[in-house]
C-alpha positions in Angstrom: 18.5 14.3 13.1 19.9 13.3 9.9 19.2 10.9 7.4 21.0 9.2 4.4 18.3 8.3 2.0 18.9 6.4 -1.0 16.8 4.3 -3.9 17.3 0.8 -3.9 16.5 -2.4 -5.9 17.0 -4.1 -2.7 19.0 -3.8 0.8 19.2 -6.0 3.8 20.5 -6.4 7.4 22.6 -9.3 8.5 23.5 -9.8 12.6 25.1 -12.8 13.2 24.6 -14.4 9.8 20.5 -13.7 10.1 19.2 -11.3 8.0 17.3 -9.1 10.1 15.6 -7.0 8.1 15.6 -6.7 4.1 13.4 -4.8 1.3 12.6 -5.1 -2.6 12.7 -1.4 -4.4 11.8 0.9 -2.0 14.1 3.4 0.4 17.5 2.5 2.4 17.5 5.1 4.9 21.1 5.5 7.4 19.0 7.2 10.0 21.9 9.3 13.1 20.3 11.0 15.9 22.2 14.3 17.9 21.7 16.0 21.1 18.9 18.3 20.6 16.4 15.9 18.7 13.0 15.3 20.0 9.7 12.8 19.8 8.6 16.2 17.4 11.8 15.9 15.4 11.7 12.3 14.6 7.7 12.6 13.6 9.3 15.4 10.7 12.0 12.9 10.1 9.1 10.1 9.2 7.0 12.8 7.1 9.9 13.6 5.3 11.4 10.4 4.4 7.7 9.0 3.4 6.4 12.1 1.3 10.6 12.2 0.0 9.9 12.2 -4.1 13.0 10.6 -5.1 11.8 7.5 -6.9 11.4 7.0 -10.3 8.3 9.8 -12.1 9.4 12.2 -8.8 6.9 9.8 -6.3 7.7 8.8 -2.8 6.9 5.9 -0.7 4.0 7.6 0.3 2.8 7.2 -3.2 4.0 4.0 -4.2 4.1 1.9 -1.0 7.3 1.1 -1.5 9.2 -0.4 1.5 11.8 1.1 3.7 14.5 -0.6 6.0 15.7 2.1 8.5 19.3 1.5 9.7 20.5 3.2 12.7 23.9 5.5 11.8 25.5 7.4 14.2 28.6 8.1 12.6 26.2 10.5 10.2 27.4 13.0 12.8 31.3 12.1 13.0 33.8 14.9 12.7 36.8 14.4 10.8 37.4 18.2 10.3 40.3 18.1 12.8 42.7 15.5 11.9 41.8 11.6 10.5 40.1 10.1 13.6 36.8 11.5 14.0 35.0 12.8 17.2 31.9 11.2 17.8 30.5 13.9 19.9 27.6 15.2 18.1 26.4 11.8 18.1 23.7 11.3 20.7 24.1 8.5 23.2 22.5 5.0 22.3 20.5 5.4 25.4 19.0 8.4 23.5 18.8 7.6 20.0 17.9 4.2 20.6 13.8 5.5 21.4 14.0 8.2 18.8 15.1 5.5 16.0 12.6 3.5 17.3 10.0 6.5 17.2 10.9 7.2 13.2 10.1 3.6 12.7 6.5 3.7 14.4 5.9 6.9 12.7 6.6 5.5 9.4 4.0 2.8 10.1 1.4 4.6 11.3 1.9 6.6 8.1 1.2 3.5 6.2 5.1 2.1 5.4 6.0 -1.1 4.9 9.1 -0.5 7.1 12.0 -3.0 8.1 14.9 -2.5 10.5 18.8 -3.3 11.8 19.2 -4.0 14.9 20.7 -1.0 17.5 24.1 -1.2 18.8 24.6 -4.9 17.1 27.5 -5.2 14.6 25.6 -4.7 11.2 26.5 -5.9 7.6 24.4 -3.4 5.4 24.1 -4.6 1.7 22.4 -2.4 -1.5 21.8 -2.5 -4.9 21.3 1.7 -5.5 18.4 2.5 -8.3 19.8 5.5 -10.2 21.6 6.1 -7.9 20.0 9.0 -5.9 20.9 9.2 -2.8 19.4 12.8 -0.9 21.2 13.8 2.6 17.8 14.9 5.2 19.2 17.1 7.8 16.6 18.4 10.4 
């Protein structure tokens, strides 16, 4: 599992012209899921997002409370290394990435986060305003 994490004075998901899901100050995470993750994976993902001190004084949302909208990203594992189109093998199939997005998002909450999602496999427009910027790559 991997896991593009960065500060943000805000971010928000728009499907169809809604907005879906949107924060204030708090964490965008670009969450991709491979082949080999688990249930136990994305429970370490969770932990390591919340507990993650990259906002301002070194604290993390666990600290602060601040929000976090969780976008789903499979193209975190695209390979480019063998020409300009990438492969898209790594990626796991929606059919399983799809329950262990889902299961970083219910392990976030019962950890206590405020926590806001895209939608899976829908066209996404993904906006952010970075804070800093810091922006830390999780790679389990």
């Amino acid at each position: 599992m991997r896991a593009v994490v960065q500060t943000v004075g805000r971010a928000s998901v728009t499907v169809d012209g809604d907005v879906v899901g949107a924060i204030d100050d708090g964490l965008l995470v670009l969450l991709g899921v491979t082949h080999t993750d688990t249930g136990e994976t994305a429970r370490t993902m969770a932990r390591k997002v919340h507990e993650l001190r990259i906002l301002d004084e070194e604290r993390s949302a666990a600290d602060t409370g601040a929000p976090i909208l969780v976008v789903s990203q499979f193209t975190l594992y695209g390979d480019a290394r063998k020409g300009r189109r990438p492969s898209w093998t790594a990626a796991a199939p929606a059919e399983v990435a799809e329950p262990l997005v889902t299961a970083v998002v219910e392990a976030l909450r019962e950890r206590g986060a405020k926590v806001e999602t895209g939608r899976f496999r829908a066209h996404m427009l993904v906006e952010s305003v970075n804070v800093g910027p810091r922006t830390i790559l999780l790679d389990l």
